[in-house]
GUMARFI-739530 format. One record per atom (N, C-alpha, C, O, CB): residue in one letter; x, y, z; atom name. Coordinates in Angstrom, 1 decimal. Glycine has a CB too. Layout:
BEGIN
<code=a u=X v=Y w=Z site=CA>
...
***
This chain:
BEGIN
<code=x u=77.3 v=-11.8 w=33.6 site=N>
<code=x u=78.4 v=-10.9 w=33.5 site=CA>
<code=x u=79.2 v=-11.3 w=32.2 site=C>
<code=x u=79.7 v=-12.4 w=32.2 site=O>
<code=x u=79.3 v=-10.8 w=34.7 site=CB>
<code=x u=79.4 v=-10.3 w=31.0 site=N>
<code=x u=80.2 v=-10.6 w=30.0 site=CA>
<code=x u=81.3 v=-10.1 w=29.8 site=C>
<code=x u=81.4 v=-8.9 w=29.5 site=O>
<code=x u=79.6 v=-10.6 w=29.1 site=CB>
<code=x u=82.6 v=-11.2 w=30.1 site=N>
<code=x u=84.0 v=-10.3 w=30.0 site=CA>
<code=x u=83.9 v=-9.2 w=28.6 site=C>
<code=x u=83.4 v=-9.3 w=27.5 site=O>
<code=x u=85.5 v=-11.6 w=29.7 site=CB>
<code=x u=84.4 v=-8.2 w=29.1 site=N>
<code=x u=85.6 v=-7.0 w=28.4 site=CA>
<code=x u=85.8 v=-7.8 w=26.8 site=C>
<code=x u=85.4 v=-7.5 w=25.7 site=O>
<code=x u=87.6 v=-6.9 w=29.6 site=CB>
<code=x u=86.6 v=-8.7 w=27.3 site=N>
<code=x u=87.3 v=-9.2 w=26.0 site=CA>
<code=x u=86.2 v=-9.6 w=24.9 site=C>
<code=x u=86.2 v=-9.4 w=23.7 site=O>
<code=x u=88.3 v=-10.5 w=26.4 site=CB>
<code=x u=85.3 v=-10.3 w=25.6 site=N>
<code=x u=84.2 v=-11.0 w=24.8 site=CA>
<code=x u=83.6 v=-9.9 w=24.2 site=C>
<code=x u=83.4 v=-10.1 w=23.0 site=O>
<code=x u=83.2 v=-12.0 w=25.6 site=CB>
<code=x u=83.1 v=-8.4 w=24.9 site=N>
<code=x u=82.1 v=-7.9 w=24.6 site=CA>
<code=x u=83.3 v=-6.7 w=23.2 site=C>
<code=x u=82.9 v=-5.8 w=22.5 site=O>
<code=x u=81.0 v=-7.2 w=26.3 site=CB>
<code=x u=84.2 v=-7.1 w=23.3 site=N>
<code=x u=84.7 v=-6.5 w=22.1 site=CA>
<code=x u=84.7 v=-7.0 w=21.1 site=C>
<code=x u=84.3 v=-6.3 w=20.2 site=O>
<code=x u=85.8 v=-6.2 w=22.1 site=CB>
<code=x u=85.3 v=-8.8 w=21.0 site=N>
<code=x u=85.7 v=-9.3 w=20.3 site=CA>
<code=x u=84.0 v=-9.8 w=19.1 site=C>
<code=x u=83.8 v=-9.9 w=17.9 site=O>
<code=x u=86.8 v=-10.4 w=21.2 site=CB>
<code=x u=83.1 v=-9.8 w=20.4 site=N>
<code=x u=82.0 v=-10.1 w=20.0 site=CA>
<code=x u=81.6 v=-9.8 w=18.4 site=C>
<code=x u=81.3 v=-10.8 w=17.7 site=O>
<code=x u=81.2 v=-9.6 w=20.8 site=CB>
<code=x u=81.7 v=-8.4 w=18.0 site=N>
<code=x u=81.4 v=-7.7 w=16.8 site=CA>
<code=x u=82.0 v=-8.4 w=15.8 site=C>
<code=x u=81.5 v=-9.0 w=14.9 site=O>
<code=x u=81.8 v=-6.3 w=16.8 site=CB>
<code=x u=83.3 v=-8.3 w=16.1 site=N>
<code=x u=84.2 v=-9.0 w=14.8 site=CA>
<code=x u=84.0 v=-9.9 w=14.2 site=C>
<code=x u=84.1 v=-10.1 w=13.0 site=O>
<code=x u=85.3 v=-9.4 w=14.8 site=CB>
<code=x u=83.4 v=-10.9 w=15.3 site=N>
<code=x u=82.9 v=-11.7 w=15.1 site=CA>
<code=x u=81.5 v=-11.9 w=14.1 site=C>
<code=x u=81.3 v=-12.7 w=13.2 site=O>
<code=x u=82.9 v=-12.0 w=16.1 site=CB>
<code=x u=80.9 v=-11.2 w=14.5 site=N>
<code=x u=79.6 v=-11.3 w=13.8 site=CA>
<code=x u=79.5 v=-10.5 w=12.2 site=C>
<code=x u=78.9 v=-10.7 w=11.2 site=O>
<code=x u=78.5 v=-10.5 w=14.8 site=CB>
<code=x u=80.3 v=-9.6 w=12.6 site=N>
<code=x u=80.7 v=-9.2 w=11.0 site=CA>
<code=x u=81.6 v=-10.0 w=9.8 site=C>
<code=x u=81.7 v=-9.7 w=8.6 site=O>
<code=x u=81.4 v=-8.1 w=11.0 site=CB>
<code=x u=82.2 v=-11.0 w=10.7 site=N>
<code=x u=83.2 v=-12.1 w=9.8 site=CA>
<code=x u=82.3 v=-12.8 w=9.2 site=C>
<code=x u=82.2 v=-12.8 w=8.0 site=O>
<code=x u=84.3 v=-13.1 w=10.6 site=CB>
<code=x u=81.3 v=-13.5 w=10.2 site=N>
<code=x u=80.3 v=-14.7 w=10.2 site=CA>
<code=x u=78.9 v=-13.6 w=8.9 site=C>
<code=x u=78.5 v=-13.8 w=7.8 site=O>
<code=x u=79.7 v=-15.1 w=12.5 site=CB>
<code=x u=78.8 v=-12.7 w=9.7 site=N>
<code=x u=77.9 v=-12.4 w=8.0 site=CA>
<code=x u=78.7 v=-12.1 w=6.6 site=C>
<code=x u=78.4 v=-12.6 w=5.5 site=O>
<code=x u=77.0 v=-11.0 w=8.2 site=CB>
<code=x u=79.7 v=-11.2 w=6.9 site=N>
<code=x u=80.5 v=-11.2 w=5.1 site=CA>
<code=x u=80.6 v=-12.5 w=4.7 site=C>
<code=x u=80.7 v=-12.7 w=3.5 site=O>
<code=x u=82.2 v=-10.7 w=4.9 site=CB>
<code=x u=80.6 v=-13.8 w=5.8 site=N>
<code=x u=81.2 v=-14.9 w=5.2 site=CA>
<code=x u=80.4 v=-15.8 w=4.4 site=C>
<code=x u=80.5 v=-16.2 w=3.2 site=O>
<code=x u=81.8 v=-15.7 w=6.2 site=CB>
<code=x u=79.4 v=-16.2 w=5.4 site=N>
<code=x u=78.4 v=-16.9 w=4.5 site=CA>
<code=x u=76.7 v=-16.0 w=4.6 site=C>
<code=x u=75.8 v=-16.6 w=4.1 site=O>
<code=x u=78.2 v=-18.6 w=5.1 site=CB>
<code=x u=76.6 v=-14.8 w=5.2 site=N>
<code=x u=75.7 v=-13.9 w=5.0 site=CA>
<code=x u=74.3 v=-14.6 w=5.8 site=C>
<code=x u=73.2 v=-14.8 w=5.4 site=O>
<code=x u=75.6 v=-13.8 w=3.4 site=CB>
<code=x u=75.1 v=-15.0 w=7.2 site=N>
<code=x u=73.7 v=-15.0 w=8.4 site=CA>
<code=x u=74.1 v=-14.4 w=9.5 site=C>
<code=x u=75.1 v=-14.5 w=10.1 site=O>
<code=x u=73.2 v=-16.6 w=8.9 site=CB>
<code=x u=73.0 v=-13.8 w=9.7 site=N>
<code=x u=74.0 v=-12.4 w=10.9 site=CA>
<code=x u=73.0 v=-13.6 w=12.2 site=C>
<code=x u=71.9 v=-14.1 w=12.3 site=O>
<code=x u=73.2 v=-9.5 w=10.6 site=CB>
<code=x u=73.9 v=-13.5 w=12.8 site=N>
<code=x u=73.6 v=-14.3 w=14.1 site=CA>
<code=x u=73.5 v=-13.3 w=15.5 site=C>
<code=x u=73.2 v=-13.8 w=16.6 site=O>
<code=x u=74.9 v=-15.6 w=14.3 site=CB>
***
């Protein structure tokens, strides 16, 4: 089961992490 919060915050995350150093995880 994946909290609400996580399954939002999740994206931002992954879009920070690739603009940043360009490895999409």
């Amino acid at each position: 089961q994946i909290p609400v919060e996580f399954r939002e915050i999740a994206p931002k995350i992954r879009q920070t992490c690739l603009r940043e150093t360009g490895v999409d995880i």
